[in-house]
N, C-alpha and C positions, 0 to 999 in steps of 0.2 A: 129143307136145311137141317143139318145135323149140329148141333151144337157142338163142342170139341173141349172139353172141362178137364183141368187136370185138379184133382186135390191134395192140398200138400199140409204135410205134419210132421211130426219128431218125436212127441213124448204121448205117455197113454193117456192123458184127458183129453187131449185133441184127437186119438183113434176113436176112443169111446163113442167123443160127440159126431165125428164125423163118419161113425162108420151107418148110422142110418141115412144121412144124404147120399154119402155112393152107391149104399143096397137102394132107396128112393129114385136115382137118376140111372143107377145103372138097368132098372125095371124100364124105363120108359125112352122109347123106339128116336125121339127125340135129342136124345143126347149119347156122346159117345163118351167114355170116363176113366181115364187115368188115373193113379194112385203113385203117390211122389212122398217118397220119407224119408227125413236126414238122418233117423236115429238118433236123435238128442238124446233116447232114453233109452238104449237098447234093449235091455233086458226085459223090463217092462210094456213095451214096447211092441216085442213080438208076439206075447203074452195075447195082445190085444187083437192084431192080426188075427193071430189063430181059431182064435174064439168067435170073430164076425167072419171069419173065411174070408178075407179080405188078402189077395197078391199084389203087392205093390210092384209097380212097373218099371219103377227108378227106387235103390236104394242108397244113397250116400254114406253111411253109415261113419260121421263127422266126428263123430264122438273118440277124445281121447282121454286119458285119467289124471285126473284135474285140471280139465283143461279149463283155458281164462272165459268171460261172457267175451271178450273181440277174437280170441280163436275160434269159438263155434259160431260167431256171429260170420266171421270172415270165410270160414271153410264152406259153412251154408251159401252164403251168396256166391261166392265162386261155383261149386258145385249146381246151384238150381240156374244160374245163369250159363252157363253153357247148355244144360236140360231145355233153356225155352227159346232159348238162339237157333238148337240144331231143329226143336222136334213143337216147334210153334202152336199153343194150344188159341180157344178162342176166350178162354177167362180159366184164369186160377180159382180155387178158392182156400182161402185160411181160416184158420179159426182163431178166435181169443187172443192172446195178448205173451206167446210164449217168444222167444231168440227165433225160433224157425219162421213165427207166422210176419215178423217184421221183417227176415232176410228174405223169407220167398215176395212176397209184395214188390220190397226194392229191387230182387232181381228182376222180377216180372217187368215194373215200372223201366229200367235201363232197356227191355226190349221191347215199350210198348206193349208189351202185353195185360188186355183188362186186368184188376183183381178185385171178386168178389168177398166182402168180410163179413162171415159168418162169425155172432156172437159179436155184433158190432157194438160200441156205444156205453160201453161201460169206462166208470168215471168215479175214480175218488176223489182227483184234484190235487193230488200229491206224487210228484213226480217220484218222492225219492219211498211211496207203499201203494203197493206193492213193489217191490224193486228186482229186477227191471221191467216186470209188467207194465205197469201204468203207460209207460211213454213205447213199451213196444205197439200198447193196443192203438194209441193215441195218433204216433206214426203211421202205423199200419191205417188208420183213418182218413192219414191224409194221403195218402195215397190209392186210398180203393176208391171203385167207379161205383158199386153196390153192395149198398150195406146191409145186411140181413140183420135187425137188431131182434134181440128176443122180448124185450116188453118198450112200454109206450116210455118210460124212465127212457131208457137208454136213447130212444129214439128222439125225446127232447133234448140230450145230451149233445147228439150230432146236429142237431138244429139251430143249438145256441153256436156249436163252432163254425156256422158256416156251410153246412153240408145240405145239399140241395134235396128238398123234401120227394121230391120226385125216385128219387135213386135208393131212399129207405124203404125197406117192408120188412114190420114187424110180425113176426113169425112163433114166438115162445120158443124156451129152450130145446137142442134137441139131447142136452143129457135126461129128459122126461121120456123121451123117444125110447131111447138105449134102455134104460131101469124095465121097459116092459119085454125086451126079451130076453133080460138076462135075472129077473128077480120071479122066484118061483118057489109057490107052496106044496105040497112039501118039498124039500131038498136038503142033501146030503153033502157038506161039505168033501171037498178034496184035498187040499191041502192035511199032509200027514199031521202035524205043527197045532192045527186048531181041530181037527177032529179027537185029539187025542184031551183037549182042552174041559176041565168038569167046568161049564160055564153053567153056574147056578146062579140065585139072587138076580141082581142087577149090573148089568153090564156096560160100562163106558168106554165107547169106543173113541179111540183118539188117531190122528191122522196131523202129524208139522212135516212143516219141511222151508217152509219158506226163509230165502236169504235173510232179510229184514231181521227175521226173529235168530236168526247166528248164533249162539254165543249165549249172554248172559240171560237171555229174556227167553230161551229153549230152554235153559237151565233152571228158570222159575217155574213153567210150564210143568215139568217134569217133580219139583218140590213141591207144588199143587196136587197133584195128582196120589205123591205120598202123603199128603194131610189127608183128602179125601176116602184115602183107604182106609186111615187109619180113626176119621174119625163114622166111618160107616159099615160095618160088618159083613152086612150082605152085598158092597159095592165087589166086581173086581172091574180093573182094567183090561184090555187089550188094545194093543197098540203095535201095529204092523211099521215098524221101521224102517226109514228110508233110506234107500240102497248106499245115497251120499256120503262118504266119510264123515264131512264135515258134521253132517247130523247127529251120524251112529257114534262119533267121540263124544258126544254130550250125552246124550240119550243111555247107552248102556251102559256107562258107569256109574248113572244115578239112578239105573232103576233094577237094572239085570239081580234076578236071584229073590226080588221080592216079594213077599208072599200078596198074592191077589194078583200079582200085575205080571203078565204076559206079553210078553215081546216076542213078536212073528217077523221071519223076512216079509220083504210087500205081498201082497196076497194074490192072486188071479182076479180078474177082475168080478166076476160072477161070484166067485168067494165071498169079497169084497161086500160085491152090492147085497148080499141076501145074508152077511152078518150086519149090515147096515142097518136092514131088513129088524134083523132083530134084535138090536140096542136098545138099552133104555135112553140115553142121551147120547150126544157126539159130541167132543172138545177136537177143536181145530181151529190150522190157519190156512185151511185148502179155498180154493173158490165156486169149484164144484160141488163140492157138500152142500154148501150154503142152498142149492137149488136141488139136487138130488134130496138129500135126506125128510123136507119138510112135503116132499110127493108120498112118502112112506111114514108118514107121521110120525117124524125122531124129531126131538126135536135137536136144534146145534148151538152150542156156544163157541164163537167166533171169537179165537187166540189172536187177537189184532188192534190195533187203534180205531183201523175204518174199516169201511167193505166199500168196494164197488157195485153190491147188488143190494143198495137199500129196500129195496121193493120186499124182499124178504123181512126185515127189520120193519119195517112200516103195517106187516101182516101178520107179523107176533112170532114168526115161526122160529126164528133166528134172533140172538142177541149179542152181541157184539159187547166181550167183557177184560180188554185191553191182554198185555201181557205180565201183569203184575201177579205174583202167587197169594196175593191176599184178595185180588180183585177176583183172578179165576176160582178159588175156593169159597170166596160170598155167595159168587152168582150159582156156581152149581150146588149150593150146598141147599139154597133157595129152591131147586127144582126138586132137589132128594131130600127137602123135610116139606113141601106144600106140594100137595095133590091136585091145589086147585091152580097155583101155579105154574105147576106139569102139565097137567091138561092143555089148559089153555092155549100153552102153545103145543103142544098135540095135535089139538083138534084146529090150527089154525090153517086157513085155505093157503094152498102153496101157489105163488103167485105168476108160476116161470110158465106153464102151460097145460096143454094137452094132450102130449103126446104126439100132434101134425105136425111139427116143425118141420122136418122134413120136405112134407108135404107140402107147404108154405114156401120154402126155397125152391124147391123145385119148379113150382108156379109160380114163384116171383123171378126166376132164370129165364123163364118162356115167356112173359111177359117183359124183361129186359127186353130181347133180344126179337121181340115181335113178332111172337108164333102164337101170342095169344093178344087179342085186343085188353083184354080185361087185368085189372090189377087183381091178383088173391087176398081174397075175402083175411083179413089179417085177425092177429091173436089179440083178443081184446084187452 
């Protein structure tokens, strides 16, 4: 039996994370593997593609400028369900909690077709933060047949809702996967923009973008950020902006042109992970940082109320310091005057994996589907 897998995405942390399962599944004689993208993020996007060598088989490319969450929520399911009507796979899989990975699901679901959810299980408990995350992942839960959670958190998460223990295997992240082939000593950035950058001292790197934070609480973020240059010499920022308008009208009129703080378009993904690579601290409201960065020993202050990856917070790596400009300039000001409170979370063990996730899914897909007796030996 050939397995028949399509994998389907939109924006680049879902390429990122999913591009070691299809190089994973698409090594092994087992499985036959389609690549399904709506372009939620295009620019970005391709970015990601090109870099994993990855041809997508189906591309939608839904994406209009400014377009609404029910236009690209609406153009995705139209578009992925005709995709599983004509050309019938034997399990989708999604990832995380983005508009794509809840419209492919439903589409799947309208034609009986399994769905596999990778990055399952994650859980703030607040519908309205992440927004629309939380309830895209949530949904997306209740409708997939196999959940690929990345640690035992998340995996009691789906347990308490109901989710039959049989059908989870926890696997660790596969953004740990990705960071080993794209983060590399020595290297040379590309990007014209940041090579030409004197990044001396200490470097904070920053990464917003989330709906939630819109408005006045990016705008705090952003006044934070001028406190901390201004009360630290050797601090500078960079901070690669996102491509969103919404964003970039808050973001460059409160920062553009000031001394220390560098503002890049989004960066290449490899750019990306190997300035990550070499930050002194991360400020953010991404969800992936929060797991990537503490594998490279940065550590991250988390621009948010909650997280959905406490596990991180529970292992010192990550701290979670709301959106207020006096609350984010406390906490990191604590890390840029105490060495022992640097460290600490430095040295603290990063809790998302090993690097097999992949590996994990891929053996917990053979063992769905009964090509192997055995469950995979899972991520502790």
């Amino acid at each position: 039996m050939t397995v028949k897998v399509f994998t389907v995405f939109g924006v680049r942390p879902e390429a990122i994370k999913m591009a070691p399962v299809i190089n994973e599944l698409a090594g092994r004689p087992e499985f036959s593997v389609s690549v399904c993208v709506t372009g939620q993020h295009r620019e970005m996007l391709d970015q990601v593609l090109r870099l994993f060598k990855i041809t997508p088989r189906y591309d939608l490319n839904i994406m209009r400028e400014r377009q609404t969450l029910p236009e690209t929520f609406s153009r995705a399911v139209l578009g992925l369900e005709t995709i599983f009507r004509e050309d019938r796979p034997d399990i989708i899989l999604v990832h995380g909690d983005t508009l794509t990975t809840f419209a492919a699901s439903l589409a799947a679901f309208f034609n009986q077709v399994p769905v596999g959810h990778v990055e399952a299980g994650l859980r703030t408990y607040d519908k309205y933060s992440p927004f629309p995350e939380e309830m895209n992942r949530k949904l997306t839960g209740a409708l997939a047949d196999v959940h690929f959670a990345p640690t035992a958190t998340s995996r009691a998460n789906l347990l308490r809702e109901g989710v039959l223990a049989a059908s989870i295997y926890v696997t660790g992240n596969t953004a740990i996967d990705a960071l080993a082939t794209t983060v590399r000593q020595p290297y040379a950035f590309h990007d014209v923009a940041l090579k030409q950058l004197p990044l001396g001292g200490r470097v904070l790197l920053v990464e917003v973008h989330r709906r939630e934070n819109w408005g006045e609480p990016m705008a705090a973020m952003c006044l934070a950020l001028l406190d901390l240059v201004a009360a630290f010499p050797d601090v500078q920022v960079v901070f690669p902006v996102h491509l969103n308008p919404v964003v970039r009208e808050v973001v460059l009129p409160c920062l553009a042109g000031q001394e220390r703080v560098h503002l890049l378009d989004p960066l290449d993904t490899d750019d990306f992970h190997n300035l990550m690579a070499r930050a002194h601290l991360i400020l953010t409201d991404s969800g992936g940082l929060q797991e990537e960065a503490p594998a490279l020993g940065v550590p991250v202050l988390v621009m948010r109320n909650n997280t959905e990856r406490p596990e991180a917070v529970e292992a010192g790596t990550v701290a979670v310091v709301g959106t207020s400009r006096r609350g984010i300039v406390e906490q990191a000001t604590r890390l840029l005057q105490s060495t022992e409170a640097y460290n600490t979370m430095k040295t603290a063990i990063n809790p998302y994996g090993d690097g097999q996730a992949a590996r994990r899914i891929a053996e917990g897909l053979l063992h769905h589907f009964g090509l192997v007796p055995a469950r995979p030996r899972e991520w502790a």
